[in-house]
PDB file with SEQRES, HELIX, SHEET and CRYST1 records, atoms N, CA, C and O in Angstrom:
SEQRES   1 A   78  UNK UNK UNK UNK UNK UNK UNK UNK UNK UNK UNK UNK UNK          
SEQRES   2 A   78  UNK UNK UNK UNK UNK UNK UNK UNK UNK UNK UNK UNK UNK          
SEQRES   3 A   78  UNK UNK UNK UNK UNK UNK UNK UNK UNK UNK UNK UNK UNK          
SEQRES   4 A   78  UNK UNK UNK UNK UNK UNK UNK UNK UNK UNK UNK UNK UNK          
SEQRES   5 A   78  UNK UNK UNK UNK UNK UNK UNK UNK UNK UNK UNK UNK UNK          
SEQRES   6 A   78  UNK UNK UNK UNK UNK UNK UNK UNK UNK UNK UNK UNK UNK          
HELIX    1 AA1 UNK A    6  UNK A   15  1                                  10    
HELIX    2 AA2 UNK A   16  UNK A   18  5                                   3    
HELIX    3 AA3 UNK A   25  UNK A   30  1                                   6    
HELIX    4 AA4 UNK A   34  UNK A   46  1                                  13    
HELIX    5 AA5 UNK A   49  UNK A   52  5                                   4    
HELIX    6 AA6 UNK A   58  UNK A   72  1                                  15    
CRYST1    1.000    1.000    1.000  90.00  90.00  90.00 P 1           1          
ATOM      1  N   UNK A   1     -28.397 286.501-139.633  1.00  0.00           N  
ATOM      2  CA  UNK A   1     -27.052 286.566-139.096  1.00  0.00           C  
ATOM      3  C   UNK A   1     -26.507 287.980-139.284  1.00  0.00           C  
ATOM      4  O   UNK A   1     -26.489 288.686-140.293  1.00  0.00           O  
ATOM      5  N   UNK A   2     -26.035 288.221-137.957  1.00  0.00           N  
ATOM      6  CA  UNK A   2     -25.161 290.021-138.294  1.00  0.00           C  
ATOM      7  C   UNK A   2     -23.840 289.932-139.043  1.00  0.00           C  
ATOM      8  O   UNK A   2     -22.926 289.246-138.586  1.00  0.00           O  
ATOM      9  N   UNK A   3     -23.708 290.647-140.247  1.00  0.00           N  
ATOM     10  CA  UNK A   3     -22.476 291.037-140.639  1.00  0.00           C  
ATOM     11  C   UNK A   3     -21.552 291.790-139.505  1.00  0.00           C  
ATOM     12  O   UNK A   3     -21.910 291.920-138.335  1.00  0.00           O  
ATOM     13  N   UNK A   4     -20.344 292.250-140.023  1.00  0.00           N  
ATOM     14  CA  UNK A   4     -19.408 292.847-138.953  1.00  0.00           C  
ATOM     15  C   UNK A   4     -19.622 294.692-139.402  1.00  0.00           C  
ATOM     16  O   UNK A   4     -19.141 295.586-138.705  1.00  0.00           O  
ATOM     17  N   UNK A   5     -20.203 294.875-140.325  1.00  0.00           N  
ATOM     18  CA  UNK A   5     -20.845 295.974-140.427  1.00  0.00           C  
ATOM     19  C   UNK A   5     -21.583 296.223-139.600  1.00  0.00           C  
ATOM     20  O   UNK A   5     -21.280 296.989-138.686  1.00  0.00           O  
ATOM     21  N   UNK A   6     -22.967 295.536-139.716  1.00  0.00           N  
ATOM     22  CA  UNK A   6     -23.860 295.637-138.723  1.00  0.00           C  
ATOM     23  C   UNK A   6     -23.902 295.661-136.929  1.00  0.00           C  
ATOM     24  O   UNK A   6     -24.579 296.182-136.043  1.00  0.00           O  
ATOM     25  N   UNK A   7     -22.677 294.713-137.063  1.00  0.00           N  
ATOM     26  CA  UNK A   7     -22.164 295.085-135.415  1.00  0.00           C  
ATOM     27  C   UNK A   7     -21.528 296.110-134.928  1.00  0.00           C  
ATOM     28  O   UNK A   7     -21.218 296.418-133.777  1.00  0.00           O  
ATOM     29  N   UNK A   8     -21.355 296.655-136.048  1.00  0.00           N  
ATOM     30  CA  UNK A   8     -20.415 298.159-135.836  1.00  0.00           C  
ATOM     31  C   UNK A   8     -21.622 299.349-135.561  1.00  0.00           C  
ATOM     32  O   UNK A   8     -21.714 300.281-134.761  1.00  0.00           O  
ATOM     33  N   UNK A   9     -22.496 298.813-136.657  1.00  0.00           N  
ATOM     34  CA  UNK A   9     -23.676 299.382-136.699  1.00  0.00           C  
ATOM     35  C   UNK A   9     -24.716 299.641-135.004  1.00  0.00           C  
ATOM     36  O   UNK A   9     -24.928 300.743-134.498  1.00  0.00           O  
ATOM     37  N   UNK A  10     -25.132 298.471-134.521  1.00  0.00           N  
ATOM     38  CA  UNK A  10     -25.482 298.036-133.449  1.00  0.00           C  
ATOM     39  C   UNK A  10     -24.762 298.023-132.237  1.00  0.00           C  
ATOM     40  O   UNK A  10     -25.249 297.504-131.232  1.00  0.00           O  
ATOM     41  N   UNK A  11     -23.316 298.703-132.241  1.00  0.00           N  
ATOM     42  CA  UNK A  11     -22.769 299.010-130.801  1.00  0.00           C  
ATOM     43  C   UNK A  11     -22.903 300.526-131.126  1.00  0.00           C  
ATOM     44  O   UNK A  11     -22.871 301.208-130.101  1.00  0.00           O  
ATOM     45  N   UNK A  12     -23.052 301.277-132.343  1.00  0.00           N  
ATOM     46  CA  UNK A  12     -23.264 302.506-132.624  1.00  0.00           C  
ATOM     47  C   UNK A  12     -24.176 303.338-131.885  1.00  0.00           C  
ATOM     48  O   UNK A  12     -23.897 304.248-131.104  1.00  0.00           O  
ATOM     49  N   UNK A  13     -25.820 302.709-132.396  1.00  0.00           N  
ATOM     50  CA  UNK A  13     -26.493 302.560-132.140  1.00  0.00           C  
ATOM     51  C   UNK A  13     -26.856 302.988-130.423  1.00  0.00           C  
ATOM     52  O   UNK A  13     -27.455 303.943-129.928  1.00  0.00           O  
ATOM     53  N   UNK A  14     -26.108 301.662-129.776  1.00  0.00           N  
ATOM     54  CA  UNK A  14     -26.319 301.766-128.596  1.00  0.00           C  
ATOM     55  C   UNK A  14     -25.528 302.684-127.860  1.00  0.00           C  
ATOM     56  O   UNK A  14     -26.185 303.499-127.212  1.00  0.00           O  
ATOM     57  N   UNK A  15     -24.623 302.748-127.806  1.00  0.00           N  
ATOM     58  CA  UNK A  15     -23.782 303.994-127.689  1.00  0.00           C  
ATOM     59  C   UNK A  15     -23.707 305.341-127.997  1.00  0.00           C  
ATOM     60  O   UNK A  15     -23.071 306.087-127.253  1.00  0.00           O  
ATOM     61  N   UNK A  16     -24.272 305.769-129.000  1.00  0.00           N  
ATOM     62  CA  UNK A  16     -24.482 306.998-129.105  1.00  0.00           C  
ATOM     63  C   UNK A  16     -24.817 308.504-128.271  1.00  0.00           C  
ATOM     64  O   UNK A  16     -24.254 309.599-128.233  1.00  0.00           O  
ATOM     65  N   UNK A  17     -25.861 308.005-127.733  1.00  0.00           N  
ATOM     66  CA  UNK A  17     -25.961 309.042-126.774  1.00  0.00           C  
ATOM     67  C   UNK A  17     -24.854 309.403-125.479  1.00  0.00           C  
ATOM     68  O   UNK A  17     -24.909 310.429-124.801  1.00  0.00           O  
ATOM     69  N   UNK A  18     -23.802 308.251-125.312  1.00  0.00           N  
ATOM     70  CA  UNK A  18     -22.912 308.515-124.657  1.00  0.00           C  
ATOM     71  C   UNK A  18     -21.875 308.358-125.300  1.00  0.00           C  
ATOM     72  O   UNK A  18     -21.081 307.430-125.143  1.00  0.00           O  
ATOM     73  N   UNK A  19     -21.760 309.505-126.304  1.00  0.00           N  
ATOM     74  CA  UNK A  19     -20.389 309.110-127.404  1.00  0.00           C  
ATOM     75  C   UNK A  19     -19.798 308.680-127.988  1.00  0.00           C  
ATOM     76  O   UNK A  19     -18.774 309.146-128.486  1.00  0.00           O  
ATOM     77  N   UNK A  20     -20.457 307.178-128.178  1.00  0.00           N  
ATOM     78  CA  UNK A  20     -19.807 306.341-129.073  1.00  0.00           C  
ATOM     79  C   UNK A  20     -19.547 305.306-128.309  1.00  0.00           C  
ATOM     80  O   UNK A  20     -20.300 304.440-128.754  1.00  0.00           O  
ATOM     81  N   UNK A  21     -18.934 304.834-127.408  1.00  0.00           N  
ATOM     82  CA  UNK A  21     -17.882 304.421-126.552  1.00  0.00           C  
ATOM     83  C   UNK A  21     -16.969 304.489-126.129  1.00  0.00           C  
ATOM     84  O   UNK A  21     -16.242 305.363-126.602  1.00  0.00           O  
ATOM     85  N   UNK A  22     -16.554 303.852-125.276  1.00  0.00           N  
ATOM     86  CA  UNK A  22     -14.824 304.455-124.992  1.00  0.00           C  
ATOM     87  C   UNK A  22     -13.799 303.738-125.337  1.00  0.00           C  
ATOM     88  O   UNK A  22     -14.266 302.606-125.458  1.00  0.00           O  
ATOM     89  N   UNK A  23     -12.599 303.695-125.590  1.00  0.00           N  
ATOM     90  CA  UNK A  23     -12.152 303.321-126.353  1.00  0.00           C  
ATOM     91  C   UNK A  23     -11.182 301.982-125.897  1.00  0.00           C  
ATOM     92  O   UNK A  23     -10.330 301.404-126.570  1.00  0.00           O  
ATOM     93  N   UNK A  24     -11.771 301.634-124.084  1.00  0.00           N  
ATOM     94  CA  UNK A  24     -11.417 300.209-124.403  1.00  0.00           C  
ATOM     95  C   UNK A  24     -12.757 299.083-124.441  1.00  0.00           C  
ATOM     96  O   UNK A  24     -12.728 297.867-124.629  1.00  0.00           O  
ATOM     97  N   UNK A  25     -13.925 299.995-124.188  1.00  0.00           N  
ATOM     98  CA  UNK A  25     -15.408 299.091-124.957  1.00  0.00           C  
ATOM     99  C   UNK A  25     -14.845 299.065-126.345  1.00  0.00           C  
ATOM    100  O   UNK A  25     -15.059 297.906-126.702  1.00  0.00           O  
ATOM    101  N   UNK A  26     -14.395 299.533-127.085  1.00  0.00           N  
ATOM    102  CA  UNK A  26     -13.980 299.489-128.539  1.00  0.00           C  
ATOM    103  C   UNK A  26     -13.305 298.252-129.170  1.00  0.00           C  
ATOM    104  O   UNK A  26     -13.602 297.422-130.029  1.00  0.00           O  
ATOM    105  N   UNK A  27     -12.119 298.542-128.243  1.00  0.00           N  
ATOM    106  CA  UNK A  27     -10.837 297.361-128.158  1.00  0.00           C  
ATOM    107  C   UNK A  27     -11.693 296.561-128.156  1.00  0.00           C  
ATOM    108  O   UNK A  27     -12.071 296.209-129.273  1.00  0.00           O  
ATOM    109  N   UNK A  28     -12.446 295.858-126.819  1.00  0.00           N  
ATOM    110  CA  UNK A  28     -12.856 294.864-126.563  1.00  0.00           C  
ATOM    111  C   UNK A  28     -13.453 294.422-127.448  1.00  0.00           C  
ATOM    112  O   UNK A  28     -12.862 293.513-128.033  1.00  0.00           O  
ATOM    113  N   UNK A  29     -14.527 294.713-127.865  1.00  0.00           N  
ATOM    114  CA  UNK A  29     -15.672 294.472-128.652  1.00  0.00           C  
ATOM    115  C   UNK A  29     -15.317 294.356-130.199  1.00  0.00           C  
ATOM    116  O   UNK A  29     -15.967 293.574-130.892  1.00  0.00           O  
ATOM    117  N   UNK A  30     -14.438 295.014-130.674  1.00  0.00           N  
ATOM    118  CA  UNK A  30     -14.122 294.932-132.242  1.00  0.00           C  
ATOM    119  C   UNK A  30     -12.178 294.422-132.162  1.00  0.00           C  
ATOM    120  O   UNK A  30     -11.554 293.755-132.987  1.00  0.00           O  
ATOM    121  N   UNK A  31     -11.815 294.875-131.224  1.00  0.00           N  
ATOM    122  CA  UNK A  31      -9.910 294.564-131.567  1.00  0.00           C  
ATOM    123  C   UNK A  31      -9.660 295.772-132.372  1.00  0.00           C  
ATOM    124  O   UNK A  31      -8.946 295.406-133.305  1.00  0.00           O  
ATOM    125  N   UNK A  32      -9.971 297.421-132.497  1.00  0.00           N  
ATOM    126  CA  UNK A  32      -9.700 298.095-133.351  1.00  0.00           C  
ATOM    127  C   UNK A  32      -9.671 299.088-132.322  1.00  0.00           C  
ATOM    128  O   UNK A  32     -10.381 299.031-131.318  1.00  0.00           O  
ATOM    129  N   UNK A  33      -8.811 300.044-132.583  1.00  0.00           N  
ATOM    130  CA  UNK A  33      -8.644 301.466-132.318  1.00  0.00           C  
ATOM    131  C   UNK A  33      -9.945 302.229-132.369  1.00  0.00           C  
ATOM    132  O   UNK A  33     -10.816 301.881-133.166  1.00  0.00           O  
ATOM    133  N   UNK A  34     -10.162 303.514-131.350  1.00  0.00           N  
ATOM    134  CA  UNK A  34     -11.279 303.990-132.005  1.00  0.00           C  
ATOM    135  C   UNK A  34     -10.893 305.016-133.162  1.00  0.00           C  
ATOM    136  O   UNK A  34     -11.780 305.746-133.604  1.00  0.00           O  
ATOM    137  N   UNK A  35      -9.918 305.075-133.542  1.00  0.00           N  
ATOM    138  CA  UNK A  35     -10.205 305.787-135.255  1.00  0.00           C  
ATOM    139  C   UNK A  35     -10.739 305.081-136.065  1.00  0.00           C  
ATOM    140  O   UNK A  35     -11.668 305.361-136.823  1.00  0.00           O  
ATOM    141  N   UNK A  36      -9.929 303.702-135.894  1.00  0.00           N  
ATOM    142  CA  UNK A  36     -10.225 302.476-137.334  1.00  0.00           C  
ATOM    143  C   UNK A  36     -11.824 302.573-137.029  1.00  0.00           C  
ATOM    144  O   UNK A  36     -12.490 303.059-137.943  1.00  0.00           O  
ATOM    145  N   UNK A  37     -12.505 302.176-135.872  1.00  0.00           N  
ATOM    146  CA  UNK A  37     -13.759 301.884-135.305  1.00  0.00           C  
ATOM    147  C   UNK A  37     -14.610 302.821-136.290  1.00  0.00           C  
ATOM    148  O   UNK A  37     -15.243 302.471-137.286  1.00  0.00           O  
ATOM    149  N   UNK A  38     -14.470 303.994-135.793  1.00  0.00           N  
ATOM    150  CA  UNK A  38     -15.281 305.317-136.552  1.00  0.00           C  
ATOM    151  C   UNK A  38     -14.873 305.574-137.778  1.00  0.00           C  
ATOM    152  O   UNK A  38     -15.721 306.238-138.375  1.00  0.00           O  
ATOM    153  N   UNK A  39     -13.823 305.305-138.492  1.00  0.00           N  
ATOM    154  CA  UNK A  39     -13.928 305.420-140.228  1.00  0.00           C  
ATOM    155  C   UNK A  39     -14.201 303.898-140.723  1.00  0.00           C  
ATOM    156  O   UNK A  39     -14.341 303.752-141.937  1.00  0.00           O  
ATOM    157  N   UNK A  40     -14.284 302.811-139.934  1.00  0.00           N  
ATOM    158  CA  UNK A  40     -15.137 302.003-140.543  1.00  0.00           C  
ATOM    159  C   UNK A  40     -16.727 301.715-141.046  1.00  0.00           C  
ATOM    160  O   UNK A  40     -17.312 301.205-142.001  1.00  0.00           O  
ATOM    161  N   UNK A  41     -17.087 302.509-139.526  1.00  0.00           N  
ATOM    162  CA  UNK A  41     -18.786 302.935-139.230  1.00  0.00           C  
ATOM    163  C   UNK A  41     -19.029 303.965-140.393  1.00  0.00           C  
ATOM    164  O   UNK A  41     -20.058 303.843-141.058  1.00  0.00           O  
ATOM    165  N   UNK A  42     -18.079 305.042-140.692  1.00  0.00           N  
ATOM    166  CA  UNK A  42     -18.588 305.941-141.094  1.00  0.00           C  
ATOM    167  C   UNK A  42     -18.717 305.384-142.553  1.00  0.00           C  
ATOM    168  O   UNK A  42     -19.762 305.510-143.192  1.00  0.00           O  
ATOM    169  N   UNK A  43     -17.466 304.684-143.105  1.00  0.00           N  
ATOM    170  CA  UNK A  43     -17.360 303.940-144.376  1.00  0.00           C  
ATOM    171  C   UNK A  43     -18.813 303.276-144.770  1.00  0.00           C  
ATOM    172  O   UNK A  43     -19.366 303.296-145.869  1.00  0.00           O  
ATOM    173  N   UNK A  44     -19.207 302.755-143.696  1.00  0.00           N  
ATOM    174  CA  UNK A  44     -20.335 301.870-143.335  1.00  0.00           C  
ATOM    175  C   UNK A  44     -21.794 302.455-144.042  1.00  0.00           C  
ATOM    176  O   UNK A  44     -22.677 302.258-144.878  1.00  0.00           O  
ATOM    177  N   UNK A  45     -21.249 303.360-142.944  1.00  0.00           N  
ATOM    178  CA  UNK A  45     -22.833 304.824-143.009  1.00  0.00           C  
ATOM    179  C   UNK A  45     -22.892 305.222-144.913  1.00  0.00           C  
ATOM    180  O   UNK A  45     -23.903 305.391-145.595  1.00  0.00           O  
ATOM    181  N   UNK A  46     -21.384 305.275-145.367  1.00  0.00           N  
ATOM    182  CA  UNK A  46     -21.533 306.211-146.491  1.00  0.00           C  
ATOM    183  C   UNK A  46     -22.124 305.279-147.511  1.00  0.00           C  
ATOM    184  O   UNK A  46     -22.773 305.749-148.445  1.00  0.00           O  
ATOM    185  N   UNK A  47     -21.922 303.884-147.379  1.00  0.00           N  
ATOM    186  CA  UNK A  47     -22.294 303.039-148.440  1.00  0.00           C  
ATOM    187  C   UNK A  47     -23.206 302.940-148.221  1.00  0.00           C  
ATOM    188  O   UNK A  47     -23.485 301.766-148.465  1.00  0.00           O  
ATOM    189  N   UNK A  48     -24.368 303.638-147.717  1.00  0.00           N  
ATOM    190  CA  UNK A  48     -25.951 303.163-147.516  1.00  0.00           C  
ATOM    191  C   UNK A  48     -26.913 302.758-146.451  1.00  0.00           C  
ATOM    192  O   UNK A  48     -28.119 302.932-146.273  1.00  0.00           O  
ATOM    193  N   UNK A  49     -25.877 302.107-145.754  1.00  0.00           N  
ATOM    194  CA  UNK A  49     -26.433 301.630-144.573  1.00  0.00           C  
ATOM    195  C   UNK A  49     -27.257 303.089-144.143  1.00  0.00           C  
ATOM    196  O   UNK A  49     -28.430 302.797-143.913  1.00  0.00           O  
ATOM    197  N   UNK A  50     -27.069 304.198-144.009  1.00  0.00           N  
ATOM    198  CA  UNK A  50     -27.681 305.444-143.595  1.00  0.00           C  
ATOM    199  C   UNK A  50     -28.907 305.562-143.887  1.00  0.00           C  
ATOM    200  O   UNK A  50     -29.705 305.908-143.016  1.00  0.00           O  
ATOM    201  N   UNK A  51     -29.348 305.274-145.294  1.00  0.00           N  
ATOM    202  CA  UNK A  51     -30.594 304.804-145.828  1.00  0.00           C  
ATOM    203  C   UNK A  51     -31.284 303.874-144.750  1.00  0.00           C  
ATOM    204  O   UNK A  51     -32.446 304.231-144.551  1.00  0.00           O  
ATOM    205  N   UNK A  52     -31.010 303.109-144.223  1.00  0.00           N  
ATOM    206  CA  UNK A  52     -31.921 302.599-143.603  1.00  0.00           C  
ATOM    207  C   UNK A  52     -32.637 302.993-142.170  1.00  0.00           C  
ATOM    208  O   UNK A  52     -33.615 302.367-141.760  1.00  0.00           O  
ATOM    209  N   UNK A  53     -31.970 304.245-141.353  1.00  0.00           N  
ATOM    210  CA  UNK A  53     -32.347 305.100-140.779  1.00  0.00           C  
ATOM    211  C   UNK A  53     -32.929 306.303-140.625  1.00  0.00           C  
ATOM    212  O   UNK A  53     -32.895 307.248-141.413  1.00  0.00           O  
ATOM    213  N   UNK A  54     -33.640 306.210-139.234  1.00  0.00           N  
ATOM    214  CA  UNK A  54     -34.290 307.849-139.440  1.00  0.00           C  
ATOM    215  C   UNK A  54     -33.236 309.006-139.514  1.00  0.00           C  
ATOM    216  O   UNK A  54     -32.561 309.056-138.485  1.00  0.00           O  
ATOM    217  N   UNK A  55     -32.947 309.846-140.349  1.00  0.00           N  
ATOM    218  CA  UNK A  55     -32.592 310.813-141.014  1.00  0.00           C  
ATOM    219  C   UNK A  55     -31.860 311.457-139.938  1.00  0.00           C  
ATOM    220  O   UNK A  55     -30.780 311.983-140.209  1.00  0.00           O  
ATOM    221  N   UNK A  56     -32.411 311.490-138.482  1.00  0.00           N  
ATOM    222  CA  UNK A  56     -31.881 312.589-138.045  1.00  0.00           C  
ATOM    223  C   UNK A  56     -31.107 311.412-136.567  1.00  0.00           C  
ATOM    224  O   UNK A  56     -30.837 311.828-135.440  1.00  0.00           O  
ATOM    225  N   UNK A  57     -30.921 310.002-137.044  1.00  0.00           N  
ATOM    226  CA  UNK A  57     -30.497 309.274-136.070  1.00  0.00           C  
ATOM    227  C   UNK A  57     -28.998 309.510-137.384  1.00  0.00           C  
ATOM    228  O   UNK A  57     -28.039 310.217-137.077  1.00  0.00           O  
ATOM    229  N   UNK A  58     -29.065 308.896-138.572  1.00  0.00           N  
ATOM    230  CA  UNK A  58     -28.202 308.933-139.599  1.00  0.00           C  
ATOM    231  C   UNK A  58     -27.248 310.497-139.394  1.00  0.00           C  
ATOM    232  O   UNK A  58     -26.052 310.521-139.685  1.00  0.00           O  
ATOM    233  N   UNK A  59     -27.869 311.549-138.941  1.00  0.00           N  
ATOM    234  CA  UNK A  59     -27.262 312.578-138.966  1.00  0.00           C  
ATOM    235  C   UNK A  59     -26.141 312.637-137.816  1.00  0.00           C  
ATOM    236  O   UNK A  59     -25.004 313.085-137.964  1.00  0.00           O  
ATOM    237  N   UNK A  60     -26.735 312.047-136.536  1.00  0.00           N  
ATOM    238  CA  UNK A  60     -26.241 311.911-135.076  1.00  0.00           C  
ATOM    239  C   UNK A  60     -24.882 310.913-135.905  1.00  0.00           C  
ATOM    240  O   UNK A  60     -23.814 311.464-136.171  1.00  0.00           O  
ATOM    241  N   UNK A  61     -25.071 309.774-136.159  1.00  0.00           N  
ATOM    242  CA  UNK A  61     -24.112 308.966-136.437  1.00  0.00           C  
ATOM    243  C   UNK A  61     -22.660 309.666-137.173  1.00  0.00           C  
ATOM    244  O   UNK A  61     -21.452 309.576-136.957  1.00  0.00           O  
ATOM    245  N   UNK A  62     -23.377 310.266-137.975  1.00  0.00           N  
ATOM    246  CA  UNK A  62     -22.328 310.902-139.139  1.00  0.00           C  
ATOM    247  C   UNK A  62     -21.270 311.593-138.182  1.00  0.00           C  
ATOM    248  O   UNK A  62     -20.066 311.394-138.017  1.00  0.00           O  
ATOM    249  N   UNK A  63     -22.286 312.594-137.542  1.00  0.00           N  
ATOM    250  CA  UNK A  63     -21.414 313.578-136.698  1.00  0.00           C  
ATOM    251  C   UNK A  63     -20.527 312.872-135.709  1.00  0.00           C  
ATOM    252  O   UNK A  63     -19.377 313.201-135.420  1.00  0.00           O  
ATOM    253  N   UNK A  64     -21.042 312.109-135.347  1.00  0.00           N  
ATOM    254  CA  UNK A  64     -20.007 311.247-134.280  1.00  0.00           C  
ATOM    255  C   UNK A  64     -19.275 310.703-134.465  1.00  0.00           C  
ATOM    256  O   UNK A  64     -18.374 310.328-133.715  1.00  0.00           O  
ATOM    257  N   UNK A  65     -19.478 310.482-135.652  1.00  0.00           N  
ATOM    258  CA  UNK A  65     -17.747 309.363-136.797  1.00  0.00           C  
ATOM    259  C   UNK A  65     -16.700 310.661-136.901  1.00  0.00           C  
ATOM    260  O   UNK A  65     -15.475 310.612-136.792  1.00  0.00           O  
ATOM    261  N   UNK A  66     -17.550 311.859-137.149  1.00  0.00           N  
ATOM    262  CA  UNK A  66     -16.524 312.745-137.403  1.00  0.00           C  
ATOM    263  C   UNK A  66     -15.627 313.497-136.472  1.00  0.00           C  
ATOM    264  O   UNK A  66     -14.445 313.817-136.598  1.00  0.00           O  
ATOM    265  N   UNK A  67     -16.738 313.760-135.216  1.00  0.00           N  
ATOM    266  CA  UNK A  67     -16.030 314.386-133.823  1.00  0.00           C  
ATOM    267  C   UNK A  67     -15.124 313.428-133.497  1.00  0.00           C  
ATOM    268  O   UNK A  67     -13.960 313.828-133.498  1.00  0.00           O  
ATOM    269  N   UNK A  68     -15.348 311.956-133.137  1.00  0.00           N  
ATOM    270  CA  UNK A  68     -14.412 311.073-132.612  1.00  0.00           C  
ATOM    271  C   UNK A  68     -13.142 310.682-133.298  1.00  0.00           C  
ATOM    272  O   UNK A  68     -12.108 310.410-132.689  1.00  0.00           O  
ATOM    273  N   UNK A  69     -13.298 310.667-134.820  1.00  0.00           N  
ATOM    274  CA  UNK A  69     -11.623 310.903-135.864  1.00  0.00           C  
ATOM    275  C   UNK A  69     -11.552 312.000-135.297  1.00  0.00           C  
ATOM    276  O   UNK A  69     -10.721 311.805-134.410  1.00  0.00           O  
ATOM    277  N   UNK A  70     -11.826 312.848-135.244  1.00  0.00           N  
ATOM    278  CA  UNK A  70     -10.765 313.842-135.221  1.00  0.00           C  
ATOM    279  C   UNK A  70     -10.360 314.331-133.356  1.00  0.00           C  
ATOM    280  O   UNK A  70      -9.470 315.065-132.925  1.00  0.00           O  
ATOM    281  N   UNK A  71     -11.196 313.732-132.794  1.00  0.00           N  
ATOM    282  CA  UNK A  71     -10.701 313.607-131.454  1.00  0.00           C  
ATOM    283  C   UNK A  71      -9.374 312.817-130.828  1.00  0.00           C  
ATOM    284  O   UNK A  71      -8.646 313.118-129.882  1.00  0.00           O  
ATOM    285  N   UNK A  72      -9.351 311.367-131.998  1.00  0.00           N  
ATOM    286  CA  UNK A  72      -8.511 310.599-131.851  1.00  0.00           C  
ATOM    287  C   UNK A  72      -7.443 310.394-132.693  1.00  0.00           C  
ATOM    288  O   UNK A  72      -6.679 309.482-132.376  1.00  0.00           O  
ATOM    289  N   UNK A  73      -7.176 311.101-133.814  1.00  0.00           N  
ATOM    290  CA  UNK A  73      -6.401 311.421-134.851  1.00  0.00           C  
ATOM    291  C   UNK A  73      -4.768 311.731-134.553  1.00  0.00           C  
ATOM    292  O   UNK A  73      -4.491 311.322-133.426  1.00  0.00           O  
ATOM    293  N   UNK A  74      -3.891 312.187-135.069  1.00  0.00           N  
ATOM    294  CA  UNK A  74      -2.776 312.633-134.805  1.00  0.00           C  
ATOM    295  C   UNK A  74      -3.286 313.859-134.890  1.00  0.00           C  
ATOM    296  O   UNK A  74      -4.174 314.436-135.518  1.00  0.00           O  
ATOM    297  N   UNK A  75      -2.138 314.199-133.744  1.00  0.00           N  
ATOM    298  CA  UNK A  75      -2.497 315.981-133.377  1.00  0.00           C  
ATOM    299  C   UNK A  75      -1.102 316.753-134.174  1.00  0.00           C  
ATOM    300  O   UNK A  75      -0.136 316.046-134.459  1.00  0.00           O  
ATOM    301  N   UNK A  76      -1.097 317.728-134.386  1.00  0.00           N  
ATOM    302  CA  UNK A  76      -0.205 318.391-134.733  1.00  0.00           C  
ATOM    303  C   UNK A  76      -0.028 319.692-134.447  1.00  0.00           C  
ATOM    304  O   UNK A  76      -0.745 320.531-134.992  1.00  0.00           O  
ATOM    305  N   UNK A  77       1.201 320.142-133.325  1.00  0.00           N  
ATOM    306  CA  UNK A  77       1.147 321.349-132.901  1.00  0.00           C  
ATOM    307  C   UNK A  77       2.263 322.344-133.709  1.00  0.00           C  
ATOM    308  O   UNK A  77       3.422 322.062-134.014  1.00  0.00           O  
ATOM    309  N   UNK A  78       1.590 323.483-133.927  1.00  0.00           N  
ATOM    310  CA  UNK A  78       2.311 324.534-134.866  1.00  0.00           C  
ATOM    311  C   UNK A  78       3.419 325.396-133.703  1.00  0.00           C  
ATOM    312  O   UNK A  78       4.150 326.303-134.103  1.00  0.00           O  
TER     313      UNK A  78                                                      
END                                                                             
C-alpha cells in the first residue's frame, strides 16, 4: 500500500522532467498548493526517502523542490 509520502514521491517522479507539475495537476491530485506540495516532497526527500534513489535522480528532485519554492513563494519587491 502507498503512503501519502510515496504518492508525493511517485507524481514526482513522473513529472519531473516537465517540472514538477503544474499547479492545478497539484491541486487536483494532492488538495495542496504547489509550495506546500514541494516542501512536503522535499521534507520527504530529506528524511531518507533520497536514499532510496539513484543519486543523480535524488539530486534532480532536490533541485526541483527548491526552484519551484522559490518560484512560488512570496515575492518581495525592494
Amino acid at each position: 500500500m502507498m503512503t501519502n509520502d510515496d504518492h508525493l514521491l511517485a507524481f514526482a517522479l513522473k513529472w519531473m522532467h516537465w517540472g514538477g507539475g503544474s499547479a492545478g495537476d497539484i491541486l487536483v491530485e494532492f488538495g495542496l498548493t504547489p509550495t506546500t506540495y514541494f516542501q512536503r516532497l522535499h521534507d520527504y526527500l530529506r528524511s531518507g526517502a533520497a536514499l532510496t534513489l539513484p543519486e543523480h535522480v535524488a539530486h534532480q528532485l532536490d533541485t526541483l523542490c527548491i526552484n519551484r519554492k522559490a518560484q512560488s513563494g512570496p515575492r518581495r519587491d525592494h
